[in-house]
C-alpha positions in Angstrom: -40.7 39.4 46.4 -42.9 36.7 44.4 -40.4 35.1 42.1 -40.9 35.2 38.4 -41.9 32.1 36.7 -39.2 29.6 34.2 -42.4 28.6 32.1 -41.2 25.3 30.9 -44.7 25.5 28.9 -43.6 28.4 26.7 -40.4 27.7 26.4 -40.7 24.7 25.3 -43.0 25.7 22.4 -40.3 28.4 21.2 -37.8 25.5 21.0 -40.6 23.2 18.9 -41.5 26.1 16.9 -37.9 26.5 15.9 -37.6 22.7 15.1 -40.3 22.9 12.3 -38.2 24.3 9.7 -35.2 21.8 10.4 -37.8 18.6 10.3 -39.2 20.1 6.7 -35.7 20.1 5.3 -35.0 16.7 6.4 -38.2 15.7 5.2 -37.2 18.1 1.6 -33.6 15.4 1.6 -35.9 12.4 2.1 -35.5 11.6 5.8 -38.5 11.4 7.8 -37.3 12.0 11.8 -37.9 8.6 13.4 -38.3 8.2 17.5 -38.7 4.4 18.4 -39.7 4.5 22.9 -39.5 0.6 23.8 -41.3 0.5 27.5 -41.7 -2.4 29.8 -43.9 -3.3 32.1 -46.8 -1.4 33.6 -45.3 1.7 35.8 -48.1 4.6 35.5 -45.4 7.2 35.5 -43.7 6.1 32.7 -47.0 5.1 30.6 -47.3 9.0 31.2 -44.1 9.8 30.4 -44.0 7.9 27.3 -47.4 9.2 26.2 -46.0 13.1 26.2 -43.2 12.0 24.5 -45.2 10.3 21.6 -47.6 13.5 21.4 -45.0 15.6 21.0 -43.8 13.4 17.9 -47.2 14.0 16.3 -47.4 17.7 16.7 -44.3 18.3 14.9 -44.6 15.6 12.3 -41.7 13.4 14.1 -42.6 9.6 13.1 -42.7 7.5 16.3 -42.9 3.6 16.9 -44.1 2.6 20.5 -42.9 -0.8 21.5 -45.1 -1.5 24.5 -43.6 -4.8 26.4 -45.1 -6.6 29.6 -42.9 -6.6 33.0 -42.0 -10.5 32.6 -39.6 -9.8 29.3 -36.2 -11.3 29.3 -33.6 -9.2 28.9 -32.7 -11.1 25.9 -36.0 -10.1 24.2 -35.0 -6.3 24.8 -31.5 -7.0 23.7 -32.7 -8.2 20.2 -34.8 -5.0 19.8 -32.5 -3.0 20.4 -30.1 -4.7 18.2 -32.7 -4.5 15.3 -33.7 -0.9 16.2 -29.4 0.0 15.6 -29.7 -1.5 12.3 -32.7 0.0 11.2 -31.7 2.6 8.7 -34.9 4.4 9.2 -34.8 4.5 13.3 -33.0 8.0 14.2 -33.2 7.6 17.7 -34.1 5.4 20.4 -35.2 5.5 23.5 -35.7 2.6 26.4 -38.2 4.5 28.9 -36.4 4.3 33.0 -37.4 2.5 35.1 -36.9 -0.9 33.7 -37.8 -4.0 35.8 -35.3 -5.3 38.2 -34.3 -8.4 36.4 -33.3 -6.0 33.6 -29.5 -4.7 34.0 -30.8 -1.4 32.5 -27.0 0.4 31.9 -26.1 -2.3 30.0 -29.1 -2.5 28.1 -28.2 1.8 27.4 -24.8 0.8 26.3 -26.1 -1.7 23.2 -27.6 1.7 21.5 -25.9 3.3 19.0 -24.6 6.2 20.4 -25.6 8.0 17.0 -29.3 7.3 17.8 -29.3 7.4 21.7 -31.4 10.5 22.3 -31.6 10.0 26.1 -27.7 11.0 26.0 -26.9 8.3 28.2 -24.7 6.0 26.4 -20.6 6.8 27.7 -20.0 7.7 24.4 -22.1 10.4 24.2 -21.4 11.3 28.1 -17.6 11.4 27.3 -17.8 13.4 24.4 -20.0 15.7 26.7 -16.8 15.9 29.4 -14.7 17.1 26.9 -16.9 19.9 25.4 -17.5 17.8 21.8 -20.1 19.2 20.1 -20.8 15.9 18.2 -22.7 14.6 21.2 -26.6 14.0 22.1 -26.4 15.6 25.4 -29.0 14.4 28.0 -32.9 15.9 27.8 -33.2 16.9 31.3 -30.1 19.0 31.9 -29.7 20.2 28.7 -33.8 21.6 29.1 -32.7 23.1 32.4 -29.4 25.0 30.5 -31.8 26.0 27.8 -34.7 27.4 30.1 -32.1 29.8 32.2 -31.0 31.0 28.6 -34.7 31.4 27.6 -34.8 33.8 30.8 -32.0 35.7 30.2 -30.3 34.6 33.3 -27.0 35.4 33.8 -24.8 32.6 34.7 -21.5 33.7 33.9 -19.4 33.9 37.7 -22.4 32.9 39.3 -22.1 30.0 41.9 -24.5 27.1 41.2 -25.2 23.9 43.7 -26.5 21.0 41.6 -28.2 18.6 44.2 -27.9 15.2 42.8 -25.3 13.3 40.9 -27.2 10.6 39.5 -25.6 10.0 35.3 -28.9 11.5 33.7 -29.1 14.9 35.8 -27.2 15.7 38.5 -23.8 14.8 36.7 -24.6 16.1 33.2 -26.0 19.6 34.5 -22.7 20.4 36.8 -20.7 19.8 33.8 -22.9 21.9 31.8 -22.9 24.8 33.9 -19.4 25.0 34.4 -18.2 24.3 30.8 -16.9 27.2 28.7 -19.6 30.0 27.6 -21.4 29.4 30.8 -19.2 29.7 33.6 -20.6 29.2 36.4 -19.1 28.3 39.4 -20.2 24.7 40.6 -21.3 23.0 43.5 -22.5 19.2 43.7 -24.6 18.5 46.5 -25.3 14.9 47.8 -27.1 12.4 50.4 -23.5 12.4 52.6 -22.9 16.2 52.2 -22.8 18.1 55.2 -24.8 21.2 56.2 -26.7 21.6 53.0 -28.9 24.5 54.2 -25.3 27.1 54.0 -24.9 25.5 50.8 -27.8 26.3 49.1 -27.4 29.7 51.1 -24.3 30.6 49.4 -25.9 29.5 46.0 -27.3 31.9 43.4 -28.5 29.0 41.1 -30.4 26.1 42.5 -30.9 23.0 40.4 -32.9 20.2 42.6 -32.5 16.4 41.4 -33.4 14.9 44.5 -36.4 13.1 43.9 -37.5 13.8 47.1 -40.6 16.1 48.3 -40.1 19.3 49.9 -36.8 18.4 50.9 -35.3 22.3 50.0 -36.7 24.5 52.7 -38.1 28.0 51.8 -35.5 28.9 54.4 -32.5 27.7 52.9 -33.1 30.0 49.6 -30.7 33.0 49.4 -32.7 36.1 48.3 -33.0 36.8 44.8 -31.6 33.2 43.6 -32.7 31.1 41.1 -34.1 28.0 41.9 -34.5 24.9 39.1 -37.0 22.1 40.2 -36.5 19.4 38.6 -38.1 16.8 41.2 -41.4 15.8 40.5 -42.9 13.2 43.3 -46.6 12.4 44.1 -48.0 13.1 47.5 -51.2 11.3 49.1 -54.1 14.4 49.2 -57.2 13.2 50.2 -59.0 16.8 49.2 -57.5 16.4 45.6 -59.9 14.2 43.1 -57.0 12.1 42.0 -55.7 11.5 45.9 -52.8 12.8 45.4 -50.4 15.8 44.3 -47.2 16.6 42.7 -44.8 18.7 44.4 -41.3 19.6 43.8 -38.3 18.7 46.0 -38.0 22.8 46.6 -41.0 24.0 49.1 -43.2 26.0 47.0 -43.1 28.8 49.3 -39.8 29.3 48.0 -41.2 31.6 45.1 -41.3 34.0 47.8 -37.7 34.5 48.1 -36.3 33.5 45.1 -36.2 35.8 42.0 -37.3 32.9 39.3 -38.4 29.1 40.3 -40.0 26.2 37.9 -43.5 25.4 38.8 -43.9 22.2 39.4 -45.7 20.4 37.4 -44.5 22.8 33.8 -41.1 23.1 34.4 -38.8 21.1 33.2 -40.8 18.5 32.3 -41.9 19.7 28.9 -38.3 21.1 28.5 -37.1 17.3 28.7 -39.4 16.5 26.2 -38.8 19.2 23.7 -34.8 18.3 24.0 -35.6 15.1 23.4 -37.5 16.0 20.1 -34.4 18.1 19.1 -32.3 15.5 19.5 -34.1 12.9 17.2 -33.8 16.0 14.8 -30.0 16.5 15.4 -29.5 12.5 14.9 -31.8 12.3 11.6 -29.8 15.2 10.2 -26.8 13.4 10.6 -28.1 11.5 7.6 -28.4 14.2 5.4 
C-alpha cells in the first residue's frame, strides 16, 4: 500500500478560489479585507512564515500591512500597536507572528486583540466560543486547515477514533475539540509528553494528527494499516548532501505512506492549509462589517 496524498497545495487553492467571490462583495459594500502581521525580531522561520502569509493577501486582493519590529522592542511598544490596530476601523484582522522574544509575555499580548479581528483564533474569547460549538467564533488556522483537508478527501470521520498528539492552545487543543464536536464525531484521543505507551495508541488510532514539533518521532511502525495520518510538524534537519544544509521532515517517519491509506507531505500539507484559513478568516471578520 502507498498511501494517497492530502495535497495541502490543492486544497488550499479550492478554498482561495471559493474566497474570491466573498472578497468582491465586500469590496461591492465598500470594505476592502484588511490583514495587519506585526513581527518581531529576526527568527528566519517566521520571516518565512510571514512572507506566505502576505503573498497570499496579494493573490486574492486581501490588503495587508507588515509591521516589521527589531528583537529589542518593549512590550509597551507592541501593546500600543495593537491598541491602535483594535481601533482601526479599516484593520479586519490581526495577527502578531509566534514566536515573540522572551521579554515579551506573548498570551497577554494575544489577549489585547479584539477578539472580532483575531484571525489566529487564539484569544479565550474566540477559544471559548469554540468549546461550546458557537459559530460566531474565528477558529484557529491550523486545526481548522487540518478539519478542512480530511473533508476535501472525503474522509470519513464519523465513529472513527482519532489521537491528537499535542495539546498546546493553537493545535493540539483546538483540533481534539474539533473532531469530536457534533457533525464530526469522532472519537478522541489526546496524546502527550507524560503519556504512556504511545506506540498502542497510535495503533488503535484510525486518524493521526501529529503536533509534536519533534522529527520523526511517530515510527512507520506504530501506524495501524489503512489510517490516516495528519502531519502537522514541520522541523529542520542538518543534511550536508542538501544545497541549503538542511531538510524538513515531519514528526511522522515518511515511510509511514507505506502503511497508511492517506498522509500530508511534509513540506505542502498543512502549511498552506494554515494559510488559506487564515485568509478566510480576515474575510469572515471584514464581513462582519457589512
Amino acid at each position: 500500500m502507498v498511501a494517497s496524498l492530502l495535497d495541502g497545495k490543492s486544497c488550499s487553492a479550492d478554498v482561495e478560489a471559493a474566497l474570491v467571490g466573498r472578497i468582491n462583495n465586500c469590496i461591492d459594500a465598500g470594505i476592502k479585507p484588511h490583514l495587519a502581521v506585526v513581527i518581531v525580531g529576526n527568527d528566519p522561520a517566521s520571516h518565512v512564515y510571514v512572507g506566505a502569509k502576505i503573498r497570499a493577501c496579494q493573490r486574492l486582493g486581501i490588503k495587508s500591512t507588515h509591521i516589521e519590529l527589531p528583537e529589542e522592542t518593549l512590550e509597551l511598544e507592541l501593546r500600543k500597536i495593537i491598541s491602535d490596530l483594535n481601533v482601526d476601523e479599516n484593520v479586519h484582522g490581526i495577527l502578531i507572528q509566534s514566536p515573540l522574544p522572551e521579554h515579551m509575555n506573548e498570551e497577554s499580548l494575544t489577549d489585547m486583540i479584539d477578539p472580532s479581528k483575531d484571525v489566529d483564533g487564539f484569544h479565550p474569547v474566540n477559544l471559548g466560543r469554540l468549546v461550546q460549538s458557537r459559530d460566531d467564533c474565528l477558529i484557529p488556522c491550523t486545526p481548522n486547515g487540518v478539519m478542512r483537508l480530511l473533508e476535501w478527501a472525503g474522509i470519513e470521520t464519523k465513529g472513527k477514533t482519532a489521537l491528537v498528539i499535542g495539546r498546546s492552545r493553537n493545535v493540539g487543543m483546538p483540533q481534539a475539540i474539533l473532531l469530536a464536536s457534533k457533525g464530526v464525531d469522532a472519537t478522541v484521543t489526546i496524546g502527550h509528553s507524560r503519556t504512556q505507551d504511545m506506540e498502542s495508541q497510535c495503533l488503535g488510532a484510525d486518524i493521526i494528527i501529529a503536533a509534536v514539533g519533534r522529527p520523526n518521532v511517530i515510527k512507520k511502525s506504530w501506524i495501524k494499516p489503512g489510517a490516516v495520518v495528519v502531519d502537522v510538524g514541520i522541523n529542520r534537519v542538518d543534511d550536508d548532501k542538501s544545497e541549503k544544509g538542511y531538510v524538513l521532515v515531519g514528526d511522522v517517519e515518511k515511510s509511514a505512506k507505506e502503511v497508511a491509506s492517506w498522509i500530508t507531505p511534509v513540506p505542502g500539507g498543512v502549511g498552506p492549509m494554515t494559510v488559506a484559513m487564515l485568509m478566510e478568516n480576515t474575510v469572515a471578520a471584514a464581513e462582519q462589517k457589512i
